[in-house]
C-alpha positions in Angstrom: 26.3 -14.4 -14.1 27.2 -10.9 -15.5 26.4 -7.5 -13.8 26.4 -4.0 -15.1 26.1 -0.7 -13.2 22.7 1.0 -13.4 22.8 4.6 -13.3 21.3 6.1 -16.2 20.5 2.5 -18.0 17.9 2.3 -15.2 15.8 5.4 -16.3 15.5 3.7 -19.9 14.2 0.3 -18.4 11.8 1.2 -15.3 8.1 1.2 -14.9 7.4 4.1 -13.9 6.3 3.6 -9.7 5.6 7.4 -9.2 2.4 6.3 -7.1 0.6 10.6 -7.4 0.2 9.3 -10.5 -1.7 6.4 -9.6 -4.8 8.8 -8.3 -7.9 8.2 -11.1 -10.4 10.0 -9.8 -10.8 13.9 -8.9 -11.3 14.1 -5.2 -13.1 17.5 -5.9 -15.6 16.7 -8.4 -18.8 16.2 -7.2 -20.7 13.2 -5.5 -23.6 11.8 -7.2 -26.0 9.5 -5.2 -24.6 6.2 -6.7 -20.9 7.6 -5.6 -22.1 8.1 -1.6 -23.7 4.3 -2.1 -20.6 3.2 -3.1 -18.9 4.9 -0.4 -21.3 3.5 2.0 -21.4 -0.4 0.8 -17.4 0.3 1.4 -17.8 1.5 5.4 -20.3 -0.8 6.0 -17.4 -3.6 5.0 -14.6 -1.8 7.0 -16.1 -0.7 10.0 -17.8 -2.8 12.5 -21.4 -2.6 13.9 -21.2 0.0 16.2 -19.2 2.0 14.1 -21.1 1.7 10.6 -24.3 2.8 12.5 -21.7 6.3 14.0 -20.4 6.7 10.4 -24.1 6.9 9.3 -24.8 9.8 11.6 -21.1 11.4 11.0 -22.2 11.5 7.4 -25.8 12.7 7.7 -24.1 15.7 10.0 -21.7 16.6 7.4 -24.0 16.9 4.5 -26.2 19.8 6.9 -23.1 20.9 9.0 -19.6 20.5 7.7 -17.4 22.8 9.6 -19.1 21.4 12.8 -19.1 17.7 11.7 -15.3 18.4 10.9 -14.7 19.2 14.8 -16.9 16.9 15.9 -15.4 13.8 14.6 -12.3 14.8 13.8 -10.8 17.7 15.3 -10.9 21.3 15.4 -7.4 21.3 13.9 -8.6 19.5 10.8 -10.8 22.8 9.9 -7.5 25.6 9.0 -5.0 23.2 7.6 -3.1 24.5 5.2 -1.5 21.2 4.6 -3.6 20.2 1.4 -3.3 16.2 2.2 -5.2 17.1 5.3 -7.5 20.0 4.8 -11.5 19.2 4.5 -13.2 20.7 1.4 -15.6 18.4 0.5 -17.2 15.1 1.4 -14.6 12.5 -0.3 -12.2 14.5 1.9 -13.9 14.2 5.2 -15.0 9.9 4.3 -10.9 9.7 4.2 -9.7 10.8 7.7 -13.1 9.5 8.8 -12.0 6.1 8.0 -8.2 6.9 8.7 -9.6 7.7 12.3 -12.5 5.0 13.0 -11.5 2.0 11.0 -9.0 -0.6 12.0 -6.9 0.6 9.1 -2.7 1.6 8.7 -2.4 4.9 6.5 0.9 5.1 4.7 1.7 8.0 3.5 3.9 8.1 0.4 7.7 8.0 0.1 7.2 7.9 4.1 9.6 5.6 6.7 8.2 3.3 9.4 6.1 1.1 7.2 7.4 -2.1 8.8 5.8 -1.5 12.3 2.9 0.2 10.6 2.1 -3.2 9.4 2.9 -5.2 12.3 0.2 -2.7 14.0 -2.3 -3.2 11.5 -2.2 -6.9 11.9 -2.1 -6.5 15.8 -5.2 -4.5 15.1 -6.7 -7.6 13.7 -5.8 -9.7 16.0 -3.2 -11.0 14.2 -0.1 -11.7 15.7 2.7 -10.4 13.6 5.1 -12.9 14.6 3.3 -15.6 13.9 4.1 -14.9 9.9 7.0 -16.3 8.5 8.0 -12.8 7.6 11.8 -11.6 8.9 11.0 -8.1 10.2 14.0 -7.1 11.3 15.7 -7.5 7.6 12.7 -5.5 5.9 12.5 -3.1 9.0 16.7 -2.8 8.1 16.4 -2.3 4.1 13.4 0.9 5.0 16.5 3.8 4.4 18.2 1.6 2.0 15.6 0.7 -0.7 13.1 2.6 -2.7 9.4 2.5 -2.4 9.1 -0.6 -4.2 10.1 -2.4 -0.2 6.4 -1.1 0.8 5.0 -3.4 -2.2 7.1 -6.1 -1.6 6.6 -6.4 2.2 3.0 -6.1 1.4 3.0 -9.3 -0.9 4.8 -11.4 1.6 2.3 -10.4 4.1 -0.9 -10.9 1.5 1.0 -14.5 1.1 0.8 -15.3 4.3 -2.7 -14.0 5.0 -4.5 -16.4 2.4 -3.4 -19.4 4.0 -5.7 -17.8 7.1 -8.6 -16.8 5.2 -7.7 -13.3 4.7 -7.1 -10.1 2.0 -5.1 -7.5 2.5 -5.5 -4.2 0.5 -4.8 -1.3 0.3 -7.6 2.4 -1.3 -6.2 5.6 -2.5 -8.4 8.2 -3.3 -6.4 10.4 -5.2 -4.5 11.5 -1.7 -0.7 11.3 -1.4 -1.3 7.9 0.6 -2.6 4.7 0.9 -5.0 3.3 3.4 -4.5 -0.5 4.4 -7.3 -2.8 5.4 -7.3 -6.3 6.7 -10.4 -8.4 6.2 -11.6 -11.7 5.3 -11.4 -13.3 1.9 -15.2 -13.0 1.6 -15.5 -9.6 2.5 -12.6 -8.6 -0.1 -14.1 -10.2 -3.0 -17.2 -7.8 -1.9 -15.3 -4.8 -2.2 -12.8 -5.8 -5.2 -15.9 -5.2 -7.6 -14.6 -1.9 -9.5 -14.8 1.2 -7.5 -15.6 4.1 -9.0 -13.9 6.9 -6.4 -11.1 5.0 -5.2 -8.2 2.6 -6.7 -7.9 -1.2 -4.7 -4.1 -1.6 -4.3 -4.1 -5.7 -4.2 -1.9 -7.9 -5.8 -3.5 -7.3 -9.1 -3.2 -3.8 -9.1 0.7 -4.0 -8.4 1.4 -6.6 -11.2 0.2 -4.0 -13.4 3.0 -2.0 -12.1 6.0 -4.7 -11.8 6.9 -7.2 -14.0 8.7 -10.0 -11.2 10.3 -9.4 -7.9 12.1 -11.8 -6.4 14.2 -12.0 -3.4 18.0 -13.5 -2.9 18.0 -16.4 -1.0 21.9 -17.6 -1.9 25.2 -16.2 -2.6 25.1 -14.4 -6.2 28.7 -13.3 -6.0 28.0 -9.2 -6.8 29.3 -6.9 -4.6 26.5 -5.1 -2.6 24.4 -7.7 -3.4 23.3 -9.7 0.2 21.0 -12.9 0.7 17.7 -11.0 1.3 18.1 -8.1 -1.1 15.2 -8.2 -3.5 15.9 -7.7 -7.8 13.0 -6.5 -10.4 13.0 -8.3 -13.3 12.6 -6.2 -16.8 12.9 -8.4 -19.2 15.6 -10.4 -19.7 17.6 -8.4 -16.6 17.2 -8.3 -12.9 17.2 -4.3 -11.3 18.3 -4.1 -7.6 16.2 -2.0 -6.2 18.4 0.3 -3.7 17.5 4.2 -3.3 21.4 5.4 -3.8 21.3 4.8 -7.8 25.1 4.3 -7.7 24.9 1.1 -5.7 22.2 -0.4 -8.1 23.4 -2.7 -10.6 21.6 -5.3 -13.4 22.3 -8.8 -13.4 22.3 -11.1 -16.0 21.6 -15.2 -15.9 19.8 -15.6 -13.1 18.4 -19.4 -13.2 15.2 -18.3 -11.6 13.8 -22.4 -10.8 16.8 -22.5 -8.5 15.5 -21.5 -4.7 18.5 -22.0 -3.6 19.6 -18.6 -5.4 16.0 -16.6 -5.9 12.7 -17.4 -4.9 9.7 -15.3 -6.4 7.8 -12.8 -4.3 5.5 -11.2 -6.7 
């Protein structure tokens, strides 16, 4: 098994995983009736009785009264933001944090820490018990300041994994925001709402083999330095990319037998 250092051979090999580059739609541009449909066949999956029937009258309010809908539902503070992520301007903008607020969702927020236990609280919010999973939180939880962004994927394939032997999807919308929302629902329901949206991009397993070729995660002794049982490599064609944020400790191995689970087991 051979290694070289990664540094600059890196650049030349990647995918690019810049996810503002992932937004498809213009959040500005303007809503047609077949857009606020769509929007509303998606709330009506995501948010419970009760809460469908309050989003219909949150939205009705907003298209005659914005500013006060704003304060109403979410906040005077949400009115003067200069933070663009969070300021209201139009309709798509106000649906976000409406959902973000209401819905039994986890919003990660790009290149941002704290994922692990932002999962574990969007399964508790489903009455799923984290813990149940055969998931080692601690070690992901661990890796959060070590890794790059690619730990948010991986974590989230381990947990889809897990999920379908329960009967379950997990996915994640962006809407051309710097973030990701996160959504637990049954298999049913996600096969509803997987149909091609127009205004916002599904982040399922799908979507991020688009963006990786392999990932799979040490299970045995390679022998590299830096290199621990439960570190997780990219493969890139015939090479496998560690995936640490400090570039000088990333390195590409060769020869990894990759039907030996004893070494390497696939995650994605």
């Amino acid at each position: 098994m051979s290694e070289k250092n990664l540094n600059e051979e890196k650049k030349g090999n990647s995918v690019s995983k810049d996810r503002k580059s992932l937004k498809v739609n213009d959040r500005h541009r303007h809503l047609d009736l077949r857009i606020y449909n769509e929007l509303d066949d998606f709330a009506s999956e995501v948010l419970s009785g009760d809460k469908f029937v309050k989003y219909v009258e949150a939205r009705r309010e907003y298209l005659f009264e914005p500013e006060e809908s704003v304060k109403k539902y979410l906040g005077e503070d949400y009115v003067n933001r200069d933070n663009a992520e969070d300021k209201i301007e139009t309709f798509s903008d106000f649906y976000y944090q409406y959902l973000v607020k209401y819905s039994s969702s986890y919003l990660y927020k790009f290149m941002s820490k704290g994922f692990t236990d932002g999962f574990r609280e969007l399964l508790k919010k489903n009455e799923i018990d984290p813990d149940t999973l055969d998931i080692n939180w601690d070690s992901i939880r661990s890796k959060e300041l070590e890794y790059d962004e690619s730990l948010v994927d991986i974590l989230y394939s381990i947990i889809n994994y897990e999920l379908e032997h329960r009967g379950y999807g997990i996915f994640g919308i962006n809407m051309g925001y710097e973030s990701t929302l996160y959504f637990i629902v049954p298999e049913k329901t996600f096969l509803r709402i997987n149909n091609e949206p127009e205004l916002f991009t599904i982040f399922d397993i799908g979507f991020l083999e688009t963006i990786y070729s392999e990932i799979y995660e040490i299970t045995g002794n390679l022998g590299i330095k830096n290199v621990k049982i439960g570190d997780f490599l990219e493969k890139r064609g015939n090479e496998y990319y560690t995936l640490f944020m400090d570039t000088d400790k990333n390195v590409v191995i060769e020869n990894i037998d990759e039907n030996d689970e004893s070494k390497v087991k696939i995650i994605l």
